[in-house]
N, C-alpha and C positions, 0 to 999 in steps of 0.2 A: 619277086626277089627284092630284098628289101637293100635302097643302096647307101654306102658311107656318108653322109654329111662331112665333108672336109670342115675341121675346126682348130684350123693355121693361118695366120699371114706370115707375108714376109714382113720384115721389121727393117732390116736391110740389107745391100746387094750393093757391094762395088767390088767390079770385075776389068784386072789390068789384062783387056782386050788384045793390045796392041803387041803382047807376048805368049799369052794362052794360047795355046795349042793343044786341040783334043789329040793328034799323031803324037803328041810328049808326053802325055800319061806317063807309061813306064821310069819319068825320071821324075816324077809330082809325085809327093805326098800329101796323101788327102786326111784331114785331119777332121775331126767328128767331134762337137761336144753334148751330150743328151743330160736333161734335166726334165723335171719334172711339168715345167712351163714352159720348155722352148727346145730348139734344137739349131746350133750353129755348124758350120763350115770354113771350113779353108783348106787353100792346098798351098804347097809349096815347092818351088823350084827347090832342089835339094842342091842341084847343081849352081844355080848362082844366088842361095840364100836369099831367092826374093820371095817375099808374099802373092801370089797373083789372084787372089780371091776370096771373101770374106763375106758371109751368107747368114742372115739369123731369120729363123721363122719359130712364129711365139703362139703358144697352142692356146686357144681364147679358155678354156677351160682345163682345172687338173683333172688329169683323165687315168683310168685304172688301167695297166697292166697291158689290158687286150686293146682298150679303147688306143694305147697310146700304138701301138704295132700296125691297127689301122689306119692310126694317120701318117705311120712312117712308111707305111704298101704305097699308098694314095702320093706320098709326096716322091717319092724315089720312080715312080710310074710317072709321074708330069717333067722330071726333073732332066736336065740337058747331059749331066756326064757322072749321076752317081750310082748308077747301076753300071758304071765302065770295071772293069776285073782286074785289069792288068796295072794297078797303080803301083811307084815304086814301094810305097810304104802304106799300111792302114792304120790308124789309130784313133778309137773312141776311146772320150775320156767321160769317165760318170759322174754328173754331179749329184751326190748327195752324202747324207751325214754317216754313213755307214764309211768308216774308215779310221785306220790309224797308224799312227807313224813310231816304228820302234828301232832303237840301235840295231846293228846287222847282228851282231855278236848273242845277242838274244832270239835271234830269232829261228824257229825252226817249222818249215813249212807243210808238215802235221801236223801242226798245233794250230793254225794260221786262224781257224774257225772262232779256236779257245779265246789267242787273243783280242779276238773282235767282239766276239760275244761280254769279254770283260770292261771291256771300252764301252760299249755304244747299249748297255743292260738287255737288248733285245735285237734276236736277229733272226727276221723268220726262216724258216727252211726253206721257202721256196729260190731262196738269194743264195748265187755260184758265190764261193769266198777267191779272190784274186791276190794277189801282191806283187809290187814294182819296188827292184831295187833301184835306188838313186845312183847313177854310175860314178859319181865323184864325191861321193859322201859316205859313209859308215850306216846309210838309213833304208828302211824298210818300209813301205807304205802297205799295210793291209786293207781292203778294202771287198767292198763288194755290190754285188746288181742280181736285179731279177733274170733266175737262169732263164728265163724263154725270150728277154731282153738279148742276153750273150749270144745265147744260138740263132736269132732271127739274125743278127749280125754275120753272125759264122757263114751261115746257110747263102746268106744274100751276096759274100766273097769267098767263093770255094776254090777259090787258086791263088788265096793270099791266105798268108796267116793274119789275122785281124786280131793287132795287139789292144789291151787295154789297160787305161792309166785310171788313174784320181785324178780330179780336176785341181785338188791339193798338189798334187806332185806336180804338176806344170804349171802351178802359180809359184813354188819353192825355187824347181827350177828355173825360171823365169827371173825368182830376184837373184838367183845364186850368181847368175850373167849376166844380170844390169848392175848387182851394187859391188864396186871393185873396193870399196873402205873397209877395211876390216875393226867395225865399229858397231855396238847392237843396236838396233834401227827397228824399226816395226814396219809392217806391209798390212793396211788391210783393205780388202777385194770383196766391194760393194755387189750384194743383189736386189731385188725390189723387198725381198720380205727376207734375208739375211747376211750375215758378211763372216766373211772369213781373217783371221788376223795370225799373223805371222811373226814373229819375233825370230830373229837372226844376228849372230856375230860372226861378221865375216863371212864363210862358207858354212859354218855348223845352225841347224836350225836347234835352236833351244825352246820355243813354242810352235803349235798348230791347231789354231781350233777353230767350228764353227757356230755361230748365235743365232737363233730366230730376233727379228727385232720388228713390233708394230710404229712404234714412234723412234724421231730425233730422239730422246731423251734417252729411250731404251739402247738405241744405239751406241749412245754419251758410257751408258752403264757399262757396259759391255768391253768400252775401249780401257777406261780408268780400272775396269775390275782386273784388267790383264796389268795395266801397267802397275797396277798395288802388288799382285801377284808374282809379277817377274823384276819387280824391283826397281822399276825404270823411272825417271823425273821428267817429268811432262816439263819442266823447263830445260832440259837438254837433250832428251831423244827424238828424234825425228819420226814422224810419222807420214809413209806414201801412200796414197790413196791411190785404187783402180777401180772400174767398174762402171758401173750403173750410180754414177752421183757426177754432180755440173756444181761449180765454183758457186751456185745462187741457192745453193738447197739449202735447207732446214737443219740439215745434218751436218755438212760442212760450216755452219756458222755456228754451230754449236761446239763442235769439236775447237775452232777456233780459240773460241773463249777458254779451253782448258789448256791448250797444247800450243805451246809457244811456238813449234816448227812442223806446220802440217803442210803437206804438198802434196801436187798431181803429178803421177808416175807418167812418164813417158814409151812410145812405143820400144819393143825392144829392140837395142842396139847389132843384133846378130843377125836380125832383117833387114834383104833393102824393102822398099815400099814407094810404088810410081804418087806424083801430087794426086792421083786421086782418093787416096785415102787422107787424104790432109782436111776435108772433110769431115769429117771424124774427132772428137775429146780425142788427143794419145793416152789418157789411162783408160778408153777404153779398150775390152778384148782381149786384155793381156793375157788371162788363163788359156783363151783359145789361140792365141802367136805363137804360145810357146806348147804348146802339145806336142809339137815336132823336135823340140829339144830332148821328149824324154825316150832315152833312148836304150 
């Protein structure tokens, strides 16, 4: 019988020991982010809004569909409390480019396919179409994932409803609850081969989208073609960074040179967080802190 090669590390693991309690499950929200190259963690005390756990393991290879289900059998069978049942809240959020964001007043959830299909030119059948309303906003995120993705989900928590988000929508919500200026500002949320970038006024988001980027340079394009697009002046808008980028990269010195007020995002203010995540950039993991927000 022929057996799985595991083909994950963990990337990293800090675990606020000193409060974690496997007996507390039922008031922890365990919170799931899946990509194509990685899979993170975290749960959260729901009750005293603290972080108590934050988990990334990066799969050495993009792996198809089945391969990727195998390595989530393998990792959830080794793993200390993610095969537990009884958590208060479930939520996987999916990262990829299959998504879109539409006023509520448009949208009508027969059509849900249509819209996606018009957005993103290609959408195979085999992908469940989902959508999340933003609870304090007028907005609709459509999105979608491989149905045998959804149901391995489903199946693996049969006594929870296992909600599912966009990874878009908890980066939204995320700035919606750190930036109190009602002022338009850009967000964009670094990954090793793309970013995502946000534009907002205030609570309304007035952009969302995401780029492939192989170089700094590509990246540079990518930022300037939004901010030509949405009208903004790189000498007055601000731009916050999260993610997968350090104050010394290629990209951050580049964008310097364009963008008078570039910064790193900090953790979000709605969590507490023990010093041992002090460890850690604060822009990074923002999309995965705030998964719990979307609610």
């Amino acid at each position: 019988m022929e057996t799985t090669v595991v083909k994950f590390k963990q990337n990293q693991l800090i675990k606020d020991t000193t409060v974690f309690d496997i007996e507390l499950i039922p008031q922890y929200a365990l919170n799931l982010e899946l990509s194509k190259d990685g899979f993170r963690i975290s749960v959260v005390d729901t009750h005293a809004s603290r972080c108590l756990w934050l988990e990334e393991r990066h799969f050495s290879a993009l792996l198809q569909k089945e391969q990727l289900l195998e390595q989530l059998e393998l990792l959830y069978e080794e793993h200390e409390f993610l095969k537990a049942g009884f958590w208060q809240k479930i939520k996987v959020s999916v990262k990829n480019q299959f998504f879109t964001l539409l006023p509520s007043s448009l949208f009508y959830k027969e059509h849900a396919r249509k819209y996606l299909q018009l957005a993103t030119h290609t959408l195979p059948e085999s992908y469940e179409v989902l959508y999340y309303r933003h609870p304090h906003s007028e907005m609709v995120n459509v999105f979608a994932e491989e149905r045998k993705v959804i149901e391995w989900f489903r199946q693996n928590y049969p006594a929870r409803n296992v909600e599912f988000v966009h990874y878009s929508s908890a980066l939204v919500e995320g700035v919606f609850h750190t930036e109190p200026v009602p002022v338009r500002s850009v967000t964009v949320l670094v990954e090793s081969s793309h970013l995502t970038i946000a534009v907002t006024n205030g609570k309304v988001l007035e952009y969302c989208n995401t780029f492939f980027y192989v170089s700094a340079n590509d990246f540079l394009y990518y930022v300037m073609l939004v901010f030509h697009q949405m009208q903004l002046n790189p000498e007055v808008h601000k731009v916050t960074l999260y993610g997968e980028i350090s104050p010394e990269s290629a990209i951050f010195e580049q964008l310097y040179k364009y963008i008078r007020n570039v910064v790193f995002g900090h953790k979000p203010s709605t969590l507490k967080f023990s010093y041992l995540f002090d460890e850690l950039y604060d822009h990074r993991y923002f999309d995965v802190y705030n998964i719990y927000l979307c609610e």
